[in-house]
C-alpha positions as CSV (number, residue, x, y, z in Angstrom):
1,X,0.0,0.0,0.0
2,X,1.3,3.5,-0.8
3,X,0.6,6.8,0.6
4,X,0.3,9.1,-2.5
5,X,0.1,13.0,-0.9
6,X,-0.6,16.3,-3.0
7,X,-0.4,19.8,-0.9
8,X,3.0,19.1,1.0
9,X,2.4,23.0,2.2
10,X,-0.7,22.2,3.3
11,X,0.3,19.3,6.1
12,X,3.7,20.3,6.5
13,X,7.1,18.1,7.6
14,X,5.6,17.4,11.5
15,X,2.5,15.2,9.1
16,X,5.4,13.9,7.0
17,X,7.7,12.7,9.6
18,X,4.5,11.0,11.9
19,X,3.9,9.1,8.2
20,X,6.8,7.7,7.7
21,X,7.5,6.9,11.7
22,X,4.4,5.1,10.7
23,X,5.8,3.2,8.5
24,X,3.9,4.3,5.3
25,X,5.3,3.8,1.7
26,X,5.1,7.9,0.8
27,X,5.5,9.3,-2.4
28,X,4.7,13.3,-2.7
29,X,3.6,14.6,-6.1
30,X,3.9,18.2,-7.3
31,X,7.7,18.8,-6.0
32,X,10.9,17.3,-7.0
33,X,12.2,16.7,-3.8
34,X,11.9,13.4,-1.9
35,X,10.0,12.6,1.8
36,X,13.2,13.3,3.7
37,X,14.2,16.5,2.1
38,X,10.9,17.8,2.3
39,X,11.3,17.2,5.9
40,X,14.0,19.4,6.7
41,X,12.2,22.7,4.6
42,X,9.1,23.6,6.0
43,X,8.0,26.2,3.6
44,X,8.3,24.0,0.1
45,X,5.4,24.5,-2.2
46,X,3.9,22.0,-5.1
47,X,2.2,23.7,-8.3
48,X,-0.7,22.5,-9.6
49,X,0.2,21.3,-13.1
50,X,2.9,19.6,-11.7
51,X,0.5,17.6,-9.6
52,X,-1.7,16.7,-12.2
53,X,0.9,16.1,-14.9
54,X,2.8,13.6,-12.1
55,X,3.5,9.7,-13.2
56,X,2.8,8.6,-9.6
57,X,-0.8,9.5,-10.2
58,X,-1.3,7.4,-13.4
59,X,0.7,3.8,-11.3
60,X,-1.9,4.3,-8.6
61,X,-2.9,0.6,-7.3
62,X,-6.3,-0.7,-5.7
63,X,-4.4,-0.7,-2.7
64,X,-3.3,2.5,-2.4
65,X,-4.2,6.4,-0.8
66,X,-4.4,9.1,-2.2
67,X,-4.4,12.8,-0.2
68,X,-5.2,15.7,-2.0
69,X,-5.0,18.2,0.3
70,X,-3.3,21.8,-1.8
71,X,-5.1,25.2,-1.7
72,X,-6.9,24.7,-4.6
73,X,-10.1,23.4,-4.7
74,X,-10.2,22.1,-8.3
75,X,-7.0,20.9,-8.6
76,X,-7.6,18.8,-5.2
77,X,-10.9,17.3,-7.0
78,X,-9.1,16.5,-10.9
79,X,-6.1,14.5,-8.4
80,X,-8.4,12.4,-7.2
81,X,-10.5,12.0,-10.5
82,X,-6.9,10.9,-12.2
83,X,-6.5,8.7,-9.1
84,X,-9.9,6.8,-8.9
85,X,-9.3,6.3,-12.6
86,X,-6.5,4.0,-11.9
87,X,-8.4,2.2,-8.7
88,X,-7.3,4.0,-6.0
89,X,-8.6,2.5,-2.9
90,X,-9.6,5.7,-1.1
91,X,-9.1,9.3,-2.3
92,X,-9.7,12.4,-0.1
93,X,-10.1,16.1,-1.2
94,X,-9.6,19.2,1.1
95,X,-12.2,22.3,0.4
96,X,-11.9,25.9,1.8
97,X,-15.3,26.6,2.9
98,X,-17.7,25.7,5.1
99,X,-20.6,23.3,4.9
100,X,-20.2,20.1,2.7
101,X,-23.1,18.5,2.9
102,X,-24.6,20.2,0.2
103,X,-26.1,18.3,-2.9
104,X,-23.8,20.2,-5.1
105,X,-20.7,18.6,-3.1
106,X,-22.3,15.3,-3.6
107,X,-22.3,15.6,-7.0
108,X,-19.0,16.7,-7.5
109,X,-17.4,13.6,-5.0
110,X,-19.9,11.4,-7.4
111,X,-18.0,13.1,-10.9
112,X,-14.7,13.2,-9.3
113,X,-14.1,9.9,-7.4
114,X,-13.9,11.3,-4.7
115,X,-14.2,9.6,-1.3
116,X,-13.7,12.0,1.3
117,X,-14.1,15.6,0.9
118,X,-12.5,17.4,3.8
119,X,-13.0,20.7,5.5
120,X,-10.0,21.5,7.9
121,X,-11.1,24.2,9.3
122,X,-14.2,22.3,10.2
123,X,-12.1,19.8,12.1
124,X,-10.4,22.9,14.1
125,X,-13.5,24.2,14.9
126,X,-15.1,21.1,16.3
127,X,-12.1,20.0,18.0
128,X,-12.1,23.7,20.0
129,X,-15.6,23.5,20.8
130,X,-15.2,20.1,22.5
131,X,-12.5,22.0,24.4
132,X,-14.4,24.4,25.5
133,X,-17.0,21.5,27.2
134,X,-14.5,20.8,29.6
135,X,-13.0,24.0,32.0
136,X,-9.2,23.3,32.9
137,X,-8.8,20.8,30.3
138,X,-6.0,21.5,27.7
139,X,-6.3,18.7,25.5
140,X,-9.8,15.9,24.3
141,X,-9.7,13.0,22.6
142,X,-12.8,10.9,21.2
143,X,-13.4,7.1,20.5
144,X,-15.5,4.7,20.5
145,X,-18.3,6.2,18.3
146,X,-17.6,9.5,20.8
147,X,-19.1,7.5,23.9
148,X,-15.1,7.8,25.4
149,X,-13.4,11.0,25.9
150,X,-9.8,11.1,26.8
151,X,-9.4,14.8,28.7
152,X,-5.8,16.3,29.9
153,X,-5.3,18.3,32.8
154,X,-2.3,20.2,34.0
155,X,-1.0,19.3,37.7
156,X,-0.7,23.3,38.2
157,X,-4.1,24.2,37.0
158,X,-5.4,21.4,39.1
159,X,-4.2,21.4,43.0
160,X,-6.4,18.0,43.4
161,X,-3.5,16.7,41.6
162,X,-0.2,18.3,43.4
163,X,1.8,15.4,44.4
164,X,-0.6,12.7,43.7
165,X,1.0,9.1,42.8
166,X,-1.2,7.3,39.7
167,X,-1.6,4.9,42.0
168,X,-3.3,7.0,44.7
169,X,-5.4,8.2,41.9
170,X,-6.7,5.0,40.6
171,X,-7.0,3.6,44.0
172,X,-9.8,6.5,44.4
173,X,-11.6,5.8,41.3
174,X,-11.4,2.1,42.0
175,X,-13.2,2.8,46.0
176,X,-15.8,4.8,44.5
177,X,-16.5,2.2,41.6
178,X,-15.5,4.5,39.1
179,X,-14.7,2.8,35.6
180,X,-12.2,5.9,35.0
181,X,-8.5,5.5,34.1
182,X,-5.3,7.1,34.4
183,X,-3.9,6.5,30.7
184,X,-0.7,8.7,30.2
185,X,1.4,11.3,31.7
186,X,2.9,13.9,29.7
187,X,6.4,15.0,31.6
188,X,9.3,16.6,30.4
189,X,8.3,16.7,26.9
190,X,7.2,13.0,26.9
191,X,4.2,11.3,26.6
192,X,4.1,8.1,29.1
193,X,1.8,5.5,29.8
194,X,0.7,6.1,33.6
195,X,2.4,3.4,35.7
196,X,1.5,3.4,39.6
197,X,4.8,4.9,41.0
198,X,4.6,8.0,38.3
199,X,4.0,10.7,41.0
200,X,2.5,13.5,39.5
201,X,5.3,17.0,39.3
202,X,3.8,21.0,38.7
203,X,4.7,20.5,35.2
204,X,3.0,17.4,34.2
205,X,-0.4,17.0,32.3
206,X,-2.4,13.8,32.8
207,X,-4.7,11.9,30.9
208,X,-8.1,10.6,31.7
209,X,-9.7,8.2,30.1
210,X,-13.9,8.0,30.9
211,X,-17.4,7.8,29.3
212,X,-19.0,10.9,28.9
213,X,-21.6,10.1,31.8
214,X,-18.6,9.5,34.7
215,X,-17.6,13.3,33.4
216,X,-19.0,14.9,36.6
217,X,-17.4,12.3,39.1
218,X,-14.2,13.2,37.3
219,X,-14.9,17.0,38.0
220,X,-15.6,16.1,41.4
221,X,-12.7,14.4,42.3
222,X,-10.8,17.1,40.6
223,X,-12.4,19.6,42.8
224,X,-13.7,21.9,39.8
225,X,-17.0,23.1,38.8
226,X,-17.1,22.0,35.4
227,X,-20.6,24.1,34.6
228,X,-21.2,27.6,35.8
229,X,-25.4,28.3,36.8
230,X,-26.9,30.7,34.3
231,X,-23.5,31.5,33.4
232,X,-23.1,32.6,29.2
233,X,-19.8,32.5,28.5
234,X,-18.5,34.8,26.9
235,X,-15.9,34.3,24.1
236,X,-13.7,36.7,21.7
237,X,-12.2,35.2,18.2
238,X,-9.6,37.4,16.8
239,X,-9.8,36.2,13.2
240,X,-12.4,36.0,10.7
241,X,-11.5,33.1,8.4
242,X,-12.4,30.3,8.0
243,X,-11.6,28.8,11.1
244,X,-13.2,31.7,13.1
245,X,-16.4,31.9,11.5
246,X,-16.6,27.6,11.6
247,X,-16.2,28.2,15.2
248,X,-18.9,31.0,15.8
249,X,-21.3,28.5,14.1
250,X,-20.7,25.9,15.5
251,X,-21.0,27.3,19.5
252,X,-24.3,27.1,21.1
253,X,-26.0,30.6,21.2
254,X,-28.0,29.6,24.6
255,X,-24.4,29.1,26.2
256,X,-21.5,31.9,24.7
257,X,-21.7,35.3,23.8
258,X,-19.3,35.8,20.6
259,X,-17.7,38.5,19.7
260,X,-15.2,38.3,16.5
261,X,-12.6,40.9,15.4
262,X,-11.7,41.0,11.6
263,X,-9.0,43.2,10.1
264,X,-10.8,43.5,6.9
265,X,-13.6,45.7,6.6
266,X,-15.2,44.1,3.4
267,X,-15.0,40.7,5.4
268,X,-16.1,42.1,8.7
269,X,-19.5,43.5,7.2
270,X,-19.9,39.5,4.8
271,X,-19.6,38.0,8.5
272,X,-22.2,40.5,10.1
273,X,-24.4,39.8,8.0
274,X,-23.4,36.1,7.9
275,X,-23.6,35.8,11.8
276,X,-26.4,38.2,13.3
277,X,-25.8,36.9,16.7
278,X,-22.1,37.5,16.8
279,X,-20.9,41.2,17.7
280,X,-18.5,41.7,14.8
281,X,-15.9,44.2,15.2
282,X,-13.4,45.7,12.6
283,X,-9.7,46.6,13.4
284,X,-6.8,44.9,14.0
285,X,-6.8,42.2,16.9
286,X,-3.1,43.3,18.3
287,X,-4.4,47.0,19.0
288,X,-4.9,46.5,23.2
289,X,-6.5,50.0,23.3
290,X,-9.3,49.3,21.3
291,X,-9.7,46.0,22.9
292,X,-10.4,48.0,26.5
293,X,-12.2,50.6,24.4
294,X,-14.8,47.7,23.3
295,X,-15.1,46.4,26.6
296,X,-13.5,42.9,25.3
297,X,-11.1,42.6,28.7
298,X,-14.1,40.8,31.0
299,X,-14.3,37.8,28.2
300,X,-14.0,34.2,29.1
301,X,-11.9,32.7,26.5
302,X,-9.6,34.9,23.7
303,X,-9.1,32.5,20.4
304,X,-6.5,34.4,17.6
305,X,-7.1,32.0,14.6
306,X,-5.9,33.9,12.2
307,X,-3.7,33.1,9.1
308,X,-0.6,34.4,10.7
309,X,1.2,32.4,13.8
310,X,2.7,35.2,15.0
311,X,-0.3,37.6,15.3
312,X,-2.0,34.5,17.4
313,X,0.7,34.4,20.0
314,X,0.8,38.2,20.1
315,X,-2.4,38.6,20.5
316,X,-3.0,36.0,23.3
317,X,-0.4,38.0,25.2
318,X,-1.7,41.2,25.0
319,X,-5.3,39.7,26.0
320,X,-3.4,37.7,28.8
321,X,-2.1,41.1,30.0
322,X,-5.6,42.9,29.8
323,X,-7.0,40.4,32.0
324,X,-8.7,37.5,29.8
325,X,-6.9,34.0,31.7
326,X,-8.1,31.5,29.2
327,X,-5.9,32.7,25.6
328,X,-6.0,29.4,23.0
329,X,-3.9,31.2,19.8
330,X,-3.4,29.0,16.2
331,X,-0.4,27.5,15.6
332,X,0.8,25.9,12.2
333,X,4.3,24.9,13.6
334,X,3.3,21.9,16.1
335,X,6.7,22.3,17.5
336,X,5.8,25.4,18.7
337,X,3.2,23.0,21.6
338,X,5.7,22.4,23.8
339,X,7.6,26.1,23.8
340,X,4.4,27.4,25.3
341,X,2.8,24.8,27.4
342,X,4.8,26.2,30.0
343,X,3.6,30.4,29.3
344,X,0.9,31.3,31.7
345,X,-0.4,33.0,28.9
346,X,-1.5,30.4,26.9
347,X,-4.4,28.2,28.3
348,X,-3.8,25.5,25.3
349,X,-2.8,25.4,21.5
350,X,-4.3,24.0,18.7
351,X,-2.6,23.1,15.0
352,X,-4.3,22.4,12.1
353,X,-1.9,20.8,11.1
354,X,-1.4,17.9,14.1
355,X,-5.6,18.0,14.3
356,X,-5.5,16.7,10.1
357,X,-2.8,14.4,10.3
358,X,-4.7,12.8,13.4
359,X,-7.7,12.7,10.9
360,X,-5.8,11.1,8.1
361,X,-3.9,8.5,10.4
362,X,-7.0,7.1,11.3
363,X,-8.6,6.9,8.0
364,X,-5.3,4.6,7.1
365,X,-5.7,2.6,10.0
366,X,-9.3,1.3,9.3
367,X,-10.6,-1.3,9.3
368,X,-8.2,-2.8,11.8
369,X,-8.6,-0.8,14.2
370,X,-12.2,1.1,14.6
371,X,-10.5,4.2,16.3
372,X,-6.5,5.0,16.1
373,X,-5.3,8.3,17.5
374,X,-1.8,9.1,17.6
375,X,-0.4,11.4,20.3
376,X,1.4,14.3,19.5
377,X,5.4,14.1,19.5
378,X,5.3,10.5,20.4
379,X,5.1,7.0,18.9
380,X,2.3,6.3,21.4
381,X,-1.0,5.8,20.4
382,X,-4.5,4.8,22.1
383,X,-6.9,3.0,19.5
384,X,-9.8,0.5,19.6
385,X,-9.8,-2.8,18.4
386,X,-12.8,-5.0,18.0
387,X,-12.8,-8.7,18.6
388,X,-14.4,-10.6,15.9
389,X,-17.0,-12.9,16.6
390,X,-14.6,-16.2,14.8
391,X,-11.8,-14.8,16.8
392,X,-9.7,-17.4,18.7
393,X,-9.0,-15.0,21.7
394,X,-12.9,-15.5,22.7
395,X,-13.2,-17.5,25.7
396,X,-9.4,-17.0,26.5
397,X,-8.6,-14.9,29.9
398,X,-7.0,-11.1,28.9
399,X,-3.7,-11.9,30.3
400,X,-3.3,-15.1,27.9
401,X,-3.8,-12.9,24.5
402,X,-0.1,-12.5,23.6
403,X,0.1,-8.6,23.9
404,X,3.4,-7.9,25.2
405,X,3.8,-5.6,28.0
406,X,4.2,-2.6,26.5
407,X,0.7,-2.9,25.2
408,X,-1.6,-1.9,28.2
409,X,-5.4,-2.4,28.1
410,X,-7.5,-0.1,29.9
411,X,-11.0,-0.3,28.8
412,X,-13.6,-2.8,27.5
413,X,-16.9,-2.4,26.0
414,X,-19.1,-5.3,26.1
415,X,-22.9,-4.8,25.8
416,X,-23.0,-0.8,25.8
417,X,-20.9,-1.1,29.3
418,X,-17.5,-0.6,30.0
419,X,-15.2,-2.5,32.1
420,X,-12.1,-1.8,34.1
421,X,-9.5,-4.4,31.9
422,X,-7.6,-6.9,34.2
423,X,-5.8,-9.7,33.6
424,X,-8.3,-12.3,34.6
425,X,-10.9,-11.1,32.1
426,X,-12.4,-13.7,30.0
427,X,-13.1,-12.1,26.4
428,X,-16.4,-12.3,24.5
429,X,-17.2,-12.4,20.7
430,X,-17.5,-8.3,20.1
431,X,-15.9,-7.1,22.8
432,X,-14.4,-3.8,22.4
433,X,-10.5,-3.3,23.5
434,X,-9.2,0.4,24.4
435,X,-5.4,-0.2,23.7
436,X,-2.4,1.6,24.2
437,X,1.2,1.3,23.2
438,X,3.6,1.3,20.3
439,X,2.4,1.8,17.1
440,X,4.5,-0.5,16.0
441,X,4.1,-3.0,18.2
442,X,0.1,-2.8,18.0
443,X,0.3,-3.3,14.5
444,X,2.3,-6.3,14.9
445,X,0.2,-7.8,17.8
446,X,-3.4,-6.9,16.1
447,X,-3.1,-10.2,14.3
448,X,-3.6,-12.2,17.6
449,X,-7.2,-10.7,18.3
């Protein structure tokens, strides 16, 4: 199978470099550099007749991907008609606007073979607004049909946490019956799986790993009000692209008051009259006077999605200094994550980038595994794996299935319910497994279920 990718601009050398740690055959049409080159310069671009006019595209097997993911919208939909032409197995088309459930974009995927059309900033927005369901956490994950979430929580936003073994932690969940788990630790730049003797330092983030309904037991233990009475929040985007305007439409009027600040006056007035609810404001988002002068310091959250990486951190510092706690800015470098976990002006960070490749990764990994989430800056992953009703696991005790030990188990679904995993479970035909490990090694050890 080969990973055939148009749009190198688009997802960048952090995407490249998680593909092939992934193992993927990659081949990159449009420039005439190779993977590992492309690696090292962040800013190469492909042109579009060099895409289309590529050999790689016309030795396309039934086995193989295809990613079209450049600015253009056309050329991203003739790639994959050229593609599906020679029996590409799956071929996926990234579109600049908004909603894509139109019967015009069904037509188009039917004409143009394509098999997933794709909306980035639509994966941004909904990731953010997910965020935003949970106060303190920095980081969600979803599986399992989005009955599991997977929430992070810094130690020093969180002084429930300060000084806590894993151990202590999961002996408290266990007392109270609580099918919640302690699934990694992120310290020192380094995502861990959480083993009892990790004790928890001021600069850690931990993992949990729950069904939606146990959410409010978590926030107890935690000691944090997760939901404010008769509380709208209110919420500033500094940006009013794509991303912001996703974002606006997607958060529930009942619960946030938006306001969104747009440089450009022709855009600002398309998005009033776009978005009647949202206050729309023109002028430039860096200009801290004008923020006070609008009245914009009292907000609950500050989000700078704009185009420009260095505008979004600005801006979150100069809201930061007026008084707004919660600042989330864009970033397109994922590198950048871990230079400001540690700034108290940043409450979290968000890439397209990481937030596509995440997508994509788990679109390669079906259908043998039904979820597959890699985490960033690792070669960890947490995925779920389904055990097949002619499996020869069934019947055999969870201890005795051959995963090594690097592989840890920590939830099962069985019958809509989920169980803490031990050892001495016996598995059923259908069962649900919440893995973690090596991505390597889980690839190598899914044959045995």
């Amino acid at each position: 199978m080969q990973v055939i990718l148009s749009g190198v601009e688009e997802i960048g050398a952090y995407a490249i470099e998680k593909l092939l740690q992934e193992q993927f055959n990659l081949k990159i049409v449009g420039v005439e550099y190779d993977s590992y080159f492309i690696r090292e310069h962040e800013n190469l671009k492909s042109e579009d007749a060099a895409i289309l006019q590529s050999n790689t595209l016309r030795t396309i097997s039934s086995e193989d991907y295809l990613f079209a993911l450049t600015n253009d919208y056309a050329t991203n939909l003739l790639t994959c008609k050229v593609a599906k032409e020679q029996n590409a197995k799956i071929t996926v088309a990234t579109v600049k606007r908004g909603h894509l459930d139109s019967e015009q974009d069904k037509k188009l995927q039917s004409i143009f073979g394509v098999d997933v059309l794709l909306n980035t900033a639509s994966l941004v927005a909904n990731l953010l607004v997910n965020l935003l369901n949970y106060p303190l956490a920095v980081d969600v994950y979803k599986l399992a049909n989005d009955e599991l979430i997977m929430l992070g929580f810094p130690v020093q936003r969180v002084l429930a946490l300060a000084n806590l073994s894993v151990e202590e932690i999961e002996d408290y969940f266990l007392k109270h019956d609580l099918p919640i788990q302690v699934s990694f630790v992120y310290s020192n730049y380094i995502f861990q799986q959480a083993t009892k003797q990790i004790r928890l330092q001021p600069t850690d983030t931990v993992y949990f790993l729950l069904h939606e309904e146990y959410c409010s037991a978590l926030y107890h233990f935690l000691e944090v009000e997760r939901v404010e009475k008769n509380k709208k929040q209110k919420i500033v985007i500094n940006g009013g692209g794509q991303i912001g305007v996703a974002i606006a439409e997607l958060l529930p009027k009942d619960k946030y008051s938006i306001s969104i600040i747009e440089i450009d006056e022709a855009r600002s007035v398309h998005i009033a009259k776009k978005l009647a609810y949202a206050r729309v404001l023109n002028f430039d988002g860096l200009d801290k006077e004008i923020m006070q002068m609008e009245n914009l310091e009292n907000a609950d959250y500050f989000l700078s999605v704009t185009q420009k990486e260095a505008v979004n951190i600005t801006s979150c510092l100069n809201a930061f200094g007026l008084g707004i706690s919660k600042c989330i800015p864009l970033l397109s470098q994922p590198s950048f994550f871990d230079i400001l976990r540690t700034k108290k002006y940043i409450y979290t960070s968000l890439s397209p980038r990481n937030i596509l490749i995440r997508f994509l990764l788990n679109l390669l990994r079906k259908p043998d595994f039904l979820t597959y989430i890699p985490l960033f800056n690792s070669t960890l992953v947490i995925c779920e794996v389904k055990i097949k009703s002619d499996s020869t696991s069934i019947g055999k005790t969870l201890g005795s299935l051959g995963l090594c030990k690097e592989i840890k188990t920590l939830l099962v679904l069985r019958n809509h319910k989920y169980i803490t995993a031990n050892m001495d479970l016996i598995i059923e035909g259908e069962d649900r497994l919440i893995l973690t490990g090596n991505t390597l090694e889980l690839q190598e050890r899914i044959s045995f279920l």
